[in-house]
C-alpha positions in Angstrom: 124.4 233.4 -6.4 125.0 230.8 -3.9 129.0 229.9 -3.4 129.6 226.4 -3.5 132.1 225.3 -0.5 134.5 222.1 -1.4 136.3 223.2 1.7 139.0 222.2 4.1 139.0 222.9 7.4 142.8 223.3 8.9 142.2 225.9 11.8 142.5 223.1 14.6 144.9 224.7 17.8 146.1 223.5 20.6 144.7 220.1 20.5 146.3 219.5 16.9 149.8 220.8 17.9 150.2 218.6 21.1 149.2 215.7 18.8 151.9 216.6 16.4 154.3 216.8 19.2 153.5 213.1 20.2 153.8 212.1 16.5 156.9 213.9 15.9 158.7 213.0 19.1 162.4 214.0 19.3 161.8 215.8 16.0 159.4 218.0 17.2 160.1 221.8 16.2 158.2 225.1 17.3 157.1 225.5 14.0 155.2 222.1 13.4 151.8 223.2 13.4 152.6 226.0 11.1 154.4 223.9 8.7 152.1 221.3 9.2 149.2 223.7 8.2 151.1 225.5 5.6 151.3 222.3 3.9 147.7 221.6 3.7 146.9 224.7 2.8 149.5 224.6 -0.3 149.1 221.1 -1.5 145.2 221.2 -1.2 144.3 224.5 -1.8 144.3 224.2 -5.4 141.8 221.5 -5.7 139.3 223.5 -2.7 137.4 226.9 -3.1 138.3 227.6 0.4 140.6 226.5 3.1 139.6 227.4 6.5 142.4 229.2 9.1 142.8 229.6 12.3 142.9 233.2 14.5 146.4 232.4 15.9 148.3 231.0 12.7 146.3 232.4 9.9 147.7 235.7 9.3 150.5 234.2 8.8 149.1 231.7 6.2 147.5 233.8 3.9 149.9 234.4 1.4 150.5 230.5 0.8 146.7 230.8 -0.7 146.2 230.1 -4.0 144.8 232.5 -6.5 141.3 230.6 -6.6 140.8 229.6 -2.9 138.5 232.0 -0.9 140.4 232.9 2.5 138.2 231.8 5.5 139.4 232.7 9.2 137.6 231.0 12.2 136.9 233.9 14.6 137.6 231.6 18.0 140.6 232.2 20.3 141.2 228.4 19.9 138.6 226.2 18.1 136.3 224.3 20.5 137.9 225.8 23.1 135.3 227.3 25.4 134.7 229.0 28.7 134.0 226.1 31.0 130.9 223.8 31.9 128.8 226.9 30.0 130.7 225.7 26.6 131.1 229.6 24.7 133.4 230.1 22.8 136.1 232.5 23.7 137.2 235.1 20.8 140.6 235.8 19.8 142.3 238.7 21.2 144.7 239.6 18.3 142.1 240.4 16.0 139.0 242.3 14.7 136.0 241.5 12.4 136.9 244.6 11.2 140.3 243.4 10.6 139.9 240.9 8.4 138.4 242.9 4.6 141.8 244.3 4.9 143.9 241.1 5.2 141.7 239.7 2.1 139.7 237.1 4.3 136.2 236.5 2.9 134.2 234.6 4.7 134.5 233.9 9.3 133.5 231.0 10.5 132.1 231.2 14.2 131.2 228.0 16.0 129.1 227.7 19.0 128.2 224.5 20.9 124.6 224.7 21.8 121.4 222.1 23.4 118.4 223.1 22.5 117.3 221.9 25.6 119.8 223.6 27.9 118.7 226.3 30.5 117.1 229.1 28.4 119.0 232.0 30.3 122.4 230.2 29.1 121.0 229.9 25.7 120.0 233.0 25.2 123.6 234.2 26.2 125.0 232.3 23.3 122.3 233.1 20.9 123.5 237.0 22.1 126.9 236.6 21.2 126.2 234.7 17.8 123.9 237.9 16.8 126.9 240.1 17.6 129.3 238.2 15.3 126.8 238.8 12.8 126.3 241.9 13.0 129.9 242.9 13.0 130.7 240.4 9.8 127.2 242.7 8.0 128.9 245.5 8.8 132.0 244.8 7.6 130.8 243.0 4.6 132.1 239.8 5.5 130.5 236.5 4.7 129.5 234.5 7.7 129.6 230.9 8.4 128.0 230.3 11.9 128.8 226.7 13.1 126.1 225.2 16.0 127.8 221.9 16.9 125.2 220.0 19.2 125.7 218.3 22.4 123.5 216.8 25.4 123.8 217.3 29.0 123.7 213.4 30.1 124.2 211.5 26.6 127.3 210.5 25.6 128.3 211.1 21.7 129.0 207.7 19.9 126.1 206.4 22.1 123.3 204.5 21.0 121.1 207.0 23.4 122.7 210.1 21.7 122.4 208.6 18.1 118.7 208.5 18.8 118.3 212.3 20.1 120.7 214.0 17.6 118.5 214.2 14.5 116.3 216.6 16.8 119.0 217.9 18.1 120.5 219.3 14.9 117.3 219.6 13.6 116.3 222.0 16.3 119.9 224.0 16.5 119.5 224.5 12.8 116.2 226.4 12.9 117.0 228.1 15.9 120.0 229.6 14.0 118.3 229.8 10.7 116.2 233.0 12.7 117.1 236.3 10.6 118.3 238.3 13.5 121.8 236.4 13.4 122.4 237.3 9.7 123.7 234.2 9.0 125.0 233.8 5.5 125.5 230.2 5.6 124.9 227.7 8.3 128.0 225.1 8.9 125.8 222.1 10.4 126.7 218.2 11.4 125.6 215.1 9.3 121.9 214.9 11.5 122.9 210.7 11.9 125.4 208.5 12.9 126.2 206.0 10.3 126.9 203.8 13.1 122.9 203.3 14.2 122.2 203.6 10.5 120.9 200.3 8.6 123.4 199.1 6.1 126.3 201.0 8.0 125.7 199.8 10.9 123.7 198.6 14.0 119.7 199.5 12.6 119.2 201.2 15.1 117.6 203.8 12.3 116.6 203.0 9.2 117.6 203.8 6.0 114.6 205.7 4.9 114.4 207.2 8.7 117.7 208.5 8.2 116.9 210.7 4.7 114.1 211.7 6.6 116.5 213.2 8.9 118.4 214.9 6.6 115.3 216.4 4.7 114.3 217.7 8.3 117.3 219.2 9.1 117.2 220.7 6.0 113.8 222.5 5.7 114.2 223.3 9.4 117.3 226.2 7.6 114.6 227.8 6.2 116.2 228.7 3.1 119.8 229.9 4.6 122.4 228.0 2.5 123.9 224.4 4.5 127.3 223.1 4.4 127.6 220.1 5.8 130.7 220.0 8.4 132.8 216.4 9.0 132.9 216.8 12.9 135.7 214.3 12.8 134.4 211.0 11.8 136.2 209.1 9.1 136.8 209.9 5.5 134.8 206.7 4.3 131.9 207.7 6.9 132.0 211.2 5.9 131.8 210.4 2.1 128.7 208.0 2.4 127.0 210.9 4.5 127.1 213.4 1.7 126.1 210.6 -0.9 123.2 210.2 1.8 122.6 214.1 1.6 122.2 213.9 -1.8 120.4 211.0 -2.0 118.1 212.7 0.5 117.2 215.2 -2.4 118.3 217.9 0.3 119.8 221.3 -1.1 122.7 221.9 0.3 126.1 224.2 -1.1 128.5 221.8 -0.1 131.1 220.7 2.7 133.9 221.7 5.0 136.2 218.8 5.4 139.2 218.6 8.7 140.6 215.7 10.0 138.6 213.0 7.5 141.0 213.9 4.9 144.2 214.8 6.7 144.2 213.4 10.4 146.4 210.6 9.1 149.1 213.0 7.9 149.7 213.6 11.6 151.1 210.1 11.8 153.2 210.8 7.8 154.5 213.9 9.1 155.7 212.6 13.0 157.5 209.7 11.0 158.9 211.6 7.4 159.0 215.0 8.1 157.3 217.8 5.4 158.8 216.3 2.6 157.0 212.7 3.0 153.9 215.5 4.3 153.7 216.8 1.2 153.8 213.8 -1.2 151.1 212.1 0.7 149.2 214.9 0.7 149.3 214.7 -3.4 148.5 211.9 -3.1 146.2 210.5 -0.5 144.9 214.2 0.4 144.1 215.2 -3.4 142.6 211.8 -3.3 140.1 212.1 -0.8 139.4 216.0 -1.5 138.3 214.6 -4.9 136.2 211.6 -4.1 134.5 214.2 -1.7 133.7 216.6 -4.8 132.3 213.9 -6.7 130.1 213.2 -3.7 128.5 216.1 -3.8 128.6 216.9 -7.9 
């Protein structure tokens, strides 16, 4: 049976901590990211069926996971950082595929950004190191998550030019990774539009009806793997009206991973109150949002 996936996604690295630094100012401590992540994982954790870690901090976070969430690592060095101009991703030196049965993770999440379009030789070294994730996670009985996040050489994301290419784009990076070879267990994808060129949202730049249309071709294009639709750091509100789209879209899909649109304004709570004022608005606002985001998708 398909797992369903109300997730959150905490395993943001070095980008997240220097952030926290500028929010927490003369406060700052060496262990802000980790208490900052700890608390997500606590306060949230027992409203989600997984909570996503990353490499560096997450062996230390396991034991702060409740009974009912499903540990998930990310298998990067430090997500979305990557090798240069090439963008692939760099893996973590401190630990295994192997590793992880033993530490009671479930599921990796590998993320790979990838243009369908880009110079077949570079694609087909990513596509080479994607199939070797997967074949490590089969053989060590892992579920994996493998996470194409599109991008263009010349467009701009947030463009008018880009929102017209990235339904194909998605589309395309779906069924490319969809192909059995990468043993892909579940395919962590992007919402295929952006609200923003989306009628009733935004400037109609695409239609309404176009835009279910993109989301039914995105779909089909996975060929039967099971989709979870990732937030890719867009707002809570725009992330919420994109799975009410997915459904709406009569897609089949298991679910969602969910980052900054629920928490990225704890950075801000936390900088100015410390764990303590953390925590409450995570009860509050945090459960808030995880919730609404269930219902979305219910």
């Amino acid at each position: 049976m398909s797992r369903k996936f109300h997730g959150v996604a905490v395993d943001a690295g070095s980008g997240l901590a220097a952030s926290l630094i500028q929010a927490r100012g003369v406060d700052a401590q060496a262990d802000d990211l980790l208490t900052f992540k700890r608390s997500i994982l606590e306060e949230l954790g027992p409203f989600a069926s997984t909570v996503l870690v990353d490499a560096a901090l997450g062996p230390a976070l396991l034991d702060s996971y409740p009974d009912e969430c499903a540990r998930m690592m990310a298998f990067e060095a430090d997500v979305y950082h990557i090798s240069g101009e090439d963008r692939i991703t760099v893996l973590p030196e401190n630990l295994k595929v192997a590793d992880l049965p033993g530490m009671g993770v479930e599921l990796l999440k590998f993320f790979m950004y990838y243009a369908p379009d880009d110079a077949p030789a570079l694609n087909r070294q990513k596509q080479d190191l994607v199939e070797e994730i997967g074949r490590r996670c089969h053989a060590a009985r892992v579920q994996y998550l493998m996470e194409p996040l599109v991008y263009h050489s010349t467009l701009l994301p947030g463009s008018e030019a880009y929102a017209r290419h990235k339904p194909e784009m998605v589309r395309a990076a779906t069924a490319a990774f969809a192909e059995p070879r990468f043993k892909a267990d579940v395919l962590k994808v992007e919402i295929p539009v952006d609200l923003d060129y989306v009628a009733g949202f935004g400037a109609p730049v695409m239609s309404r009806e176009a835009a279910l249309d993109a989301f039914r071709a995105c779909a089909e294009a996975a060929n039967g793997i099971d989709l979870v639709y990732l937030s890719a750091g867009v707002t809570f509100e725009r992330f919420e009206a994109s799975l009410k789209m997915a459904v709406e879209a009569g897609v089949t899909f298991q679910g969602f991973m969910c980052g900054r649109a629920i928490w990225s304004d704890a950075v801000d709570v936390f900088g100015e109150g410390g764990e303590t004022v953390l925590r409450k608005w995570l009860q509050e606002t945090g459960v808030m949002r995880l919730q609404r985001l269930i219902e979305a998708v219910s």
